[in-house]
C-alpha positions in Angstrom: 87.6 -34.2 -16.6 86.7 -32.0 -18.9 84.6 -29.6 -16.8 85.8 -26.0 -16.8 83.8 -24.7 -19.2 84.0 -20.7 -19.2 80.1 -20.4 -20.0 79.3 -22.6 -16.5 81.7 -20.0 -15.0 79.9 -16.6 -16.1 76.5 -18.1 -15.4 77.8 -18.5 -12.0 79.3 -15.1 -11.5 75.7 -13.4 -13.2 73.9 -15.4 -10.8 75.6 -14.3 -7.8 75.3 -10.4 -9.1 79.1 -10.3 -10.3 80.0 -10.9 -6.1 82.0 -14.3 -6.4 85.0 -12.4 -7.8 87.6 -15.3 -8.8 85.1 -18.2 -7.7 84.3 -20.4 -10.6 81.7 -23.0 -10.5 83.9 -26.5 -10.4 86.2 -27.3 -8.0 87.9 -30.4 -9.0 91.4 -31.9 -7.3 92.8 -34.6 -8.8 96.3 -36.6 -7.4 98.1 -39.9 -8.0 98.2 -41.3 -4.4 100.1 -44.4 -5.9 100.9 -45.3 -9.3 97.6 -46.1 -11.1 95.4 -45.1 -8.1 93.9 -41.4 -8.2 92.0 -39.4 -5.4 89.3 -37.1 -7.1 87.9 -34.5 -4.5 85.2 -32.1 -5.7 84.2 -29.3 -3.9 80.8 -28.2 -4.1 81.6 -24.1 -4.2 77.9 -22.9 -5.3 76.5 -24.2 -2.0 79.4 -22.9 -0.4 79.0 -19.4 -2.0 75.1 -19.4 -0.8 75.8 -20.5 3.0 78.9 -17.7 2.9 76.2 -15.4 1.8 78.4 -14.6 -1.9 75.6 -16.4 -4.0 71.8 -15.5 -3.6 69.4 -18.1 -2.1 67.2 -17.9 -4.8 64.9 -20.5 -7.1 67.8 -19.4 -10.0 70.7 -20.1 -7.9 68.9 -23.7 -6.5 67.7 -24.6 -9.9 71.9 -24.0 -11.4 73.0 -26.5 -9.0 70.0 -29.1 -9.1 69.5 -29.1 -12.6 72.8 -30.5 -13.5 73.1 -33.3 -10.8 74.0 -36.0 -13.1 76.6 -34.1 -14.9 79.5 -35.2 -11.9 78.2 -38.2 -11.1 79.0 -39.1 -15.0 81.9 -37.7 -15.2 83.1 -39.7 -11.7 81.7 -42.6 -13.6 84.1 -42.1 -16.4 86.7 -42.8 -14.0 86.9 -45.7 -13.8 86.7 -48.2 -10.5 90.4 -47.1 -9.9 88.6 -43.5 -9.1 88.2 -42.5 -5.1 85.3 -39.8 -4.6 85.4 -37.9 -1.6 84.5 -35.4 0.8 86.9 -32.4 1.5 84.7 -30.7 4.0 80.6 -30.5 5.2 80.1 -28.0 2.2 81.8 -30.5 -0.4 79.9 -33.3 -2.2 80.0 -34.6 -5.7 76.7 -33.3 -6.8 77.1 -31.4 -10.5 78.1 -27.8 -10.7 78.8 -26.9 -13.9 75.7 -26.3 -16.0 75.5 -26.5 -19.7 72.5 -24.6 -21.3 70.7 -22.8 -18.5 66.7 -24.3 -18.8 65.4 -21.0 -17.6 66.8 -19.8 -21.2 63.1 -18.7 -22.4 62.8 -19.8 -26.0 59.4 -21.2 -28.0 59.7 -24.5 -25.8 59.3 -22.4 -22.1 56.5 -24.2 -21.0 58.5 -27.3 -21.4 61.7 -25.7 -19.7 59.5 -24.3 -17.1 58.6 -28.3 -16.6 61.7 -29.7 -16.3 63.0 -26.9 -14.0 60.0 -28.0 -11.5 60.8 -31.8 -11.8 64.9 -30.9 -11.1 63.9 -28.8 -8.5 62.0 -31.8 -7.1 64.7 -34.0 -7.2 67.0 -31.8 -5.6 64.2 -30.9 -2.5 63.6 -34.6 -2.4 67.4 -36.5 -2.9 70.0 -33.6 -1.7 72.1 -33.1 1.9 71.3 -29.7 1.4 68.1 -30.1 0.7 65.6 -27.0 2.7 63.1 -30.3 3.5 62.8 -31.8 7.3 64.7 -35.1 6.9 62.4 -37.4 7.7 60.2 -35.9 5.2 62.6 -36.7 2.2 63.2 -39.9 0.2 60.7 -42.1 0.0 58.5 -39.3 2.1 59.0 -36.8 0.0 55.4 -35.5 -0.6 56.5 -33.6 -3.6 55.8 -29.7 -4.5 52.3 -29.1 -5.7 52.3 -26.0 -8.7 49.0 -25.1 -10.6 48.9 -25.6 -14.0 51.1 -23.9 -16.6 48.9 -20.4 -17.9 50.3 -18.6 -20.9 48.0 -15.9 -20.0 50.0 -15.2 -16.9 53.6 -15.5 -18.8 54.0 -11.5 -20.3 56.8 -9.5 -22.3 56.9 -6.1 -20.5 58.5 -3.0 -20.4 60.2 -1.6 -17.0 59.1 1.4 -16.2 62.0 2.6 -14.5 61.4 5.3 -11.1 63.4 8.6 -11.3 64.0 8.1 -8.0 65.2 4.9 -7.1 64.5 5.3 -3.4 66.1 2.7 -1.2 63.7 0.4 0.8 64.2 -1.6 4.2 62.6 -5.2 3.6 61.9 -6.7 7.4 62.9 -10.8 7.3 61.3 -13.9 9.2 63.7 -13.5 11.6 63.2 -9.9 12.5 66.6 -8.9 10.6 66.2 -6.4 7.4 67.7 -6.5 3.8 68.2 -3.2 1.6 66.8 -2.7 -1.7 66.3 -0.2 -4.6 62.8 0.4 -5.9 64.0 0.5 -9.3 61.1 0.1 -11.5 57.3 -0.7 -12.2 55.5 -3.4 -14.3 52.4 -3.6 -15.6 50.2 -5.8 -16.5 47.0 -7.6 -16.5 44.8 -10.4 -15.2 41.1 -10.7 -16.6 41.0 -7.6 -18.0 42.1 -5.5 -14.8 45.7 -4.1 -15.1 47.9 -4.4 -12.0 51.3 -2.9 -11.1 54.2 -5.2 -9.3 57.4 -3.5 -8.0 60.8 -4.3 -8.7 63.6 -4.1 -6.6 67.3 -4.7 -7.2 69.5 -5.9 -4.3 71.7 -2.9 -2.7 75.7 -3.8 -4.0 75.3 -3.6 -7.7 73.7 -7.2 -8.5 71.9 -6.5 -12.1 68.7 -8.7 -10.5 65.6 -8.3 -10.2 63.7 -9.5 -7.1 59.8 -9.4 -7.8 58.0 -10.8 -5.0 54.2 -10.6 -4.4 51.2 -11.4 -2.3 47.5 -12.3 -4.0 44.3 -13.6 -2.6 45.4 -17.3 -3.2 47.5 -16.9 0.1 46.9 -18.8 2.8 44.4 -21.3 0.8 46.4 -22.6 -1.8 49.9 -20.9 -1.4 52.1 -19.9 1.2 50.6 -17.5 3.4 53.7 -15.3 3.7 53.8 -14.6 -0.7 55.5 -16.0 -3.4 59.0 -14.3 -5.3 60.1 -14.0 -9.1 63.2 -13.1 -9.4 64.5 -11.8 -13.0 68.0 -12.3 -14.3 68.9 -10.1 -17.4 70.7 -13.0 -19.4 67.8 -15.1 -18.9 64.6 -13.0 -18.9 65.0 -10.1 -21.2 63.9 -10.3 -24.8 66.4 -9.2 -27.5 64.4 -5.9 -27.8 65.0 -5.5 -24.2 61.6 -6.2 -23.0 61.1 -8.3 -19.2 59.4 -11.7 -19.1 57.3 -11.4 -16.2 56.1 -15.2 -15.9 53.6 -15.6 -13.1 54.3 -19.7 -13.7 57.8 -19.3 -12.5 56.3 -18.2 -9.0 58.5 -19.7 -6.3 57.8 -20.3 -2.7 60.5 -18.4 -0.1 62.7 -21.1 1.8 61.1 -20.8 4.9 57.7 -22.3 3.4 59.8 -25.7 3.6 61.7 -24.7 7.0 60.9 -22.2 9.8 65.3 -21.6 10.0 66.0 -20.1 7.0 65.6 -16.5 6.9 63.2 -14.6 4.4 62.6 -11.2 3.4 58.9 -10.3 3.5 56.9 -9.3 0.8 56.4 -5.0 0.5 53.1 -4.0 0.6 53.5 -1.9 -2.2 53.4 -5.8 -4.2 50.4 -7.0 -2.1 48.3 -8.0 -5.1 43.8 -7.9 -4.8 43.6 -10.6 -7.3 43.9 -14.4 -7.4 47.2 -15.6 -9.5 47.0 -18.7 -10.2 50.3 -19.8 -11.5 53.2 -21.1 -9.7 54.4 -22.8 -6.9 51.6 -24.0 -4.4 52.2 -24.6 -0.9 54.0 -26.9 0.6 52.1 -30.2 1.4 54.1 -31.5 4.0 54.8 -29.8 7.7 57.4 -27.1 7.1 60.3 -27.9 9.9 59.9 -25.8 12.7 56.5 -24.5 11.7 53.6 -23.6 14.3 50.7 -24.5 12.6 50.7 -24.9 8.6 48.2 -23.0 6.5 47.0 -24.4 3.1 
């Protein structure tokens, strides 16, 4: 089928901090169960690699698998009628894994990239099984993800000031658990002339990623009360001259904003922000599953 392309397979392993090992991003069985009748199972090993804890649950990771949805369905199409899709197991379906050109690739067009990522992420949130959204709130009831309005003035090419001590942080989760960190370096930056400082941490186990998470005064009126993250993949987010793109606009909301069962690390205080940024993801308009009460 034509889908094993090497490039789909790094993105995968860069994504997933080099922790998949032999895991590529297709999965694709093909057998003759009769002559001219073939069984084509694909196994969906991205969201397999999130639930097993191998792959991140972050906007990157969601956007690489809901951004290329169409790509299997095509190539099922190509088929033929004499083509059998199935499922191999709860974690399999034939939703596209195999990216071509990643859209959060920043070039002169990012604010139409940064476009199309939201409306593929809206698909996926609205149309997929695995979809974070309460069930009877997808479909037709899908009431969509709210974002303000694209700011260049919040999108900036920064230096990392990197700590000589890169002192390793507990982060408390939703659902009282912890995850380990390294507070590896500083930005800078600012927002109507006042500069600010954001912290970034890189996951303990060697990933090359940047988490960036944050809280402002827009929390709990027009986003999620619990902060927003940024998370910052070297392939994708570092100029050639080896400067960060810190873009407020790609400001995501945590899982559990959609659904009160996924678990979330919670934002350091050391990233708790005293100004308004708004840019990003908004909060979510519909009842989060599980929630007790829902701030907007």
């Amino acid at each position: 089928m034509g889908l094993g392309l090497p490039a789909a397979a790094a993105h995968a392993l860069d994504a997933a901090g080099r922790r998949i090992g032999a895991l590529f991003p297709c999965r694709i069985v093909v057998w003759e169960a009769e002559p001219g009748f073939q069984h084509v199972y694909h196994l969906n090993t991205m969201l397999l690699a999130r639930e097993t804890g191998l792959a991140p649950d972050t906007e990157t990771w969601t956007a690489l698998v809901a951004q290329l949805e169409d790509m299997i369905d095509d190539a099922f199409a190509t088929l033929g009628e004499s083509a059998t899709a199935s499922m191999e197991n709860p974690s399999a379906t034939n939703s596209p894994i195999c990216p071509r050109d990643s859209l959060l690739h920043m070039s002169e067009d990012w604010i139409d990239e940064l476009r199309e990522i939201r409306q593929r992420k809206g698909d996926y949130f609205r149309e997929h099984p695995h979809s974070p959204i309460p069930q009877d709130q997808q479909g037709e009831q899908f009431p969509g993800l709210e974002y303000f309005d694209v700011d260049p003035d919040l999108r900036f090419e920064l230096d990392l000031k990197e700590h000589d001590e890169k002192e390793e942080i507990t982060v408390e989760t939703t659902a009282d658990g912890e995850q380990h960190y390294l507070r590896y370096g500083e930005f800078a930056f600012e927002i109507d002339g006042e500069e600010h400082t954001l912290q970034a941490y890189r996951p303990i186990g060697g990933e090359e990623r940047f988490w960036v998470p944050f809280r402002d005064e827009t929390n709990d009126e027009e986003t999620y009360g619990a902060g927003r993250y940024l998370d910052l993949e070297p392939d994708e987010h570092q100029t050639p001259e080896g400067k960060w793109i810190l873009d407020l606009n790609q400001a995501y909301n945590p899982t559990c904003a959609y659904n009160a069962a996924y678990e979330c690390p919670l934002i350091p205080m050391a990233n708790w922000l005293d100004v308004r940024v708004e840019a990003g993801e908004k909060d979510y308009p519909g009842e989060p599953a599980g929630a007790h009460g829902h701030h907007h």
